[in-house]
C-alpha positions, -999 to 999 in steps of 0.1 A, spaced: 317 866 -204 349 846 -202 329 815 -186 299 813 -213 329 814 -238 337 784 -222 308 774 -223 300 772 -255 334 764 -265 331 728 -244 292 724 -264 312 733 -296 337 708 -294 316 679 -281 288 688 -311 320 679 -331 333 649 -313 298 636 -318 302 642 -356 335 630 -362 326 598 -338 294 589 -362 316 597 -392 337 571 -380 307 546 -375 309 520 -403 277 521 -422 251 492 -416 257 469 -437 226 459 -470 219 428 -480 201 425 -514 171 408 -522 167 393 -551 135 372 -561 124 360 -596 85 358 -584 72 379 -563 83 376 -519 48 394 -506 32 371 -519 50 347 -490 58 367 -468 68 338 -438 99 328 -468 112 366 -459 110 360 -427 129 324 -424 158 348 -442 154 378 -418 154 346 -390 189 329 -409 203 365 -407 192 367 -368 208 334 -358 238 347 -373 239 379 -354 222 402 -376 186 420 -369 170 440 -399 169 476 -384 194 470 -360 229 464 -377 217 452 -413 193 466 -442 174 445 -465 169 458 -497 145 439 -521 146 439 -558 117 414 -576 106 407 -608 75 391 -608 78 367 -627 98 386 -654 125 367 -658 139 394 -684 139 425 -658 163 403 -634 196 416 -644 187 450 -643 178 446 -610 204 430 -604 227 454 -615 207 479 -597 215 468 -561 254 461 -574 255 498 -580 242 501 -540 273 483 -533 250 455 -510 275 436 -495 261 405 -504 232 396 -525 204 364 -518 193 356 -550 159 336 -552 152 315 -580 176 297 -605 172 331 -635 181 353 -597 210 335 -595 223 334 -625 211 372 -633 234 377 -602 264 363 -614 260 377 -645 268 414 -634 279 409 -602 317 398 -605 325 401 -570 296 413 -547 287 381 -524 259 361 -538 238 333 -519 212 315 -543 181 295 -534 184 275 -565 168 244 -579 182 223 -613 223 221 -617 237 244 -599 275 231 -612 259 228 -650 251 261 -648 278 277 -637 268 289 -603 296 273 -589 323 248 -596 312 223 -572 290 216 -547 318 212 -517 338 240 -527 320 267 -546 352 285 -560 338 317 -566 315 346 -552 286 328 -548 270 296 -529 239 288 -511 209 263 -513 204 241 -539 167 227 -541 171 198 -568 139 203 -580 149 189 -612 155 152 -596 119 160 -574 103 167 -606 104 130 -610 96 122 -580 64 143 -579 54 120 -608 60 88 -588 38 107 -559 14 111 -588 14 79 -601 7 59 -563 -29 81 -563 -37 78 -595 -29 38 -608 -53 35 -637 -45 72 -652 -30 63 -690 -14 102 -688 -6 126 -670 5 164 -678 34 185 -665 38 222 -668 68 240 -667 80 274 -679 106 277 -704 119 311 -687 134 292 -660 169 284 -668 163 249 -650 133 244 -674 155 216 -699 165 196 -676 133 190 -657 118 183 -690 140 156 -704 139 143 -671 109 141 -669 106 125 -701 125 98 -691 106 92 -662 74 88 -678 90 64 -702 105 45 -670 69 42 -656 51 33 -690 30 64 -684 22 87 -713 32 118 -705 18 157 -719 44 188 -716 28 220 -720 51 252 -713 39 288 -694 54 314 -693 25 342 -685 -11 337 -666 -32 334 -699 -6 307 -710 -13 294 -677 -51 295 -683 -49 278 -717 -23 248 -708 -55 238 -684 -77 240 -711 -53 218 -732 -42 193 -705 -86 191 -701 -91 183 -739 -68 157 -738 -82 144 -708 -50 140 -687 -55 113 -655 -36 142 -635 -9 171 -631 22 181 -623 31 209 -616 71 221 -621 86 238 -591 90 277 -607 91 307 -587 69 329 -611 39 300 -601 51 295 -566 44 331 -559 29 348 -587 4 325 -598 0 301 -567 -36 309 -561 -44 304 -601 -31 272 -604 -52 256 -573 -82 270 -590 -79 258 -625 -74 225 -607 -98 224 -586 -120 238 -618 -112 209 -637 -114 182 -613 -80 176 -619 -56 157 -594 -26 179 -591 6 177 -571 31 206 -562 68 213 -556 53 235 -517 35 226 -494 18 265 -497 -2 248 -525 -17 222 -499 -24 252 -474 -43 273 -503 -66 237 -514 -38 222 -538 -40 182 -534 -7 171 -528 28 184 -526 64 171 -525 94 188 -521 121 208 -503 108 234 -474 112 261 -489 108 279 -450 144 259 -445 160 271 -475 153 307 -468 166 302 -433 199 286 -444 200 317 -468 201 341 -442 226 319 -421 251 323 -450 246 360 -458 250 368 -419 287 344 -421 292 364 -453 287 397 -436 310 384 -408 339 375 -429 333 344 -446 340 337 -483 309 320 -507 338 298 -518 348 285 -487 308 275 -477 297 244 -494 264 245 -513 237 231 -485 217 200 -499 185 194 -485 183 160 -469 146 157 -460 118 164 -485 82 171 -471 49 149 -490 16 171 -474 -21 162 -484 -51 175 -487 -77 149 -478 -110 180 -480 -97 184 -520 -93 147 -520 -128 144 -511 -135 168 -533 -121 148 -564 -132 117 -553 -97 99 -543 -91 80 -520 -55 79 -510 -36 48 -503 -29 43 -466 5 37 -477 7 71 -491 -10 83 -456 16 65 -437 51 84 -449 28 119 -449 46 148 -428 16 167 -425 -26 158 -434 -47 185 -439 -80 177 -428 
């Protein structure tokens, strides 16, 4: 009798050693994900993050949570989601998209935050500067308000006798201004005559090519967004192609899918360096201590089937600095 006392005294105790010892287990750590478009539609971006976090010591499952919040392509839901994963107390939150970030910094006044941002990140308030952020958040800024231009150089090298071109943006992205006036003056610069048209939902989408068609643009250009990078990707290629209209992109995805041309930051990279920040974040490291990463290398990828397709031939100059051909 006395020994199965014993017994089960010793299988009592450790049953509450084994208690209080997980009790005292700090919980795993949740980052927050928060996207303006919609992730599954890419879903190697969420990986180059989950790869960011793992070079930084962290494996989703193992000793971190993600927890993803998107809004696709409702710019106007963002701070309530936002706000939603604030009230999870996430110990840091990577915010995708220039209205992400922003929606971020709105509610969250000291949760971590790393943005994948283009347009001014300083202008807007992200940060205070680019080498020392100042305040809770930092990250990746595209500049896909100086590409914009850019694109329209690209643009202009495959298509020298178009009189216009068009350019579509949408007005829900914070960056929106700025890529317009910049774009703007870029036309001017090149003496090409320039059409704006503004998008904000998939039938908006769907009439701007109608317009940009009546009009009888040379070609397009399409602004970097996250609502069409995700959302709309696949729709934008199409109406294109459609319309027989020479197009370039902000991603290379657009190439992949039958887009003509893109320039711009890899997106892939961006998400990586992401995750590399939230992992220091997680270890100890403050946003205003990590400068905001530039990008120092932009990627030009063609499509020479949908050239054929459109009848363009492209300049073996244009061939020569390509970092990938799609044949």
């Amino acid at each position: 009798m006395l020994r199965r006392d014993f017994i089960a005294g010793i299988a009592g105790s450790a049953a509450g050693w084994s208690l209080a010892a997980r009790a005292q287990q700090p919980a795993m750590p949740v980052v927050g994900f928060l996207h303006a478009g919609a992730p599954e539609h890419m879903p190697h971006l969420a990986a180059a993050l989950r790869q960011g976090l793992g070079e930084s010591g962290y494996v989703e499952g193992q000793n971190v949570a993600i927890d993803t919040r998107a809004s696709d392509g409702q710019y106007d839901r963002l701070p309530m989601l936002a706000a939603d994963l604030v009230s999870r107390k996430v110990a840091v939150i990577a915010a995708v998209g220039p209205a992400a970030a922003l929606a971020a910094k709105t509610v969250a006044s000291t949760t971590p935050i790393v943005f994948v941002s283009g347009g001014d990140v300083v202008r807007s308030g992200l940060v205070a500067s680019l080498n020392r952020p100042g305040g809770n958040a930092t990250g990746v800024n595209l500049f896909t308000q100086d590409v914009e231009s850019k694109k329209l150089e690209v643009l202009g090298k495959l298509l020298p006798t178009a009189a216009s071109v068009g350019f579509l943006f949408n007005s829900n992205n914070p960056a929106a201004a700025g890529k317009a006036k910049e774009m703007e003056e870029a036309a001017r610069a090149l003496s090409r005559g320039l059409h704006i048209l503004n998008a904000r939902t998939q039938s908006e989408i769907q009439t701007a090519f109608g317009a940009f068609a009546q009009v009888q643009v040379g070609g397009l250009v399409i602004g970097s967004d996250p609502f069409f990078d995700d959302t709309q990707r696949n729709q934008l290629v199409s109406l294109a192609a459609r319309l027989a209209l020479p197009a370039i992109y902000g991603q290379r995805e657009y190439v992949v899918e039958g887009g003509l041309i893109s320039y711009g930051t890899s997106l892939a990279g961006a998400y990586r360096q992401a995750g590399i920040y939230a992992g220091r974040i997680l270890k100890g490291d403050k946003p205003a201590d990590l400068p905001v990463v530039q990008p120092t290398r932009f990627e030009l990828v063609i499509n020479l089937r949908t050239a054929k397709a459109l009848g363009l031939t492209i300049p073996p100059g244009v061939l020569a600095i390509a970092d990938e051909v799609i044949e």
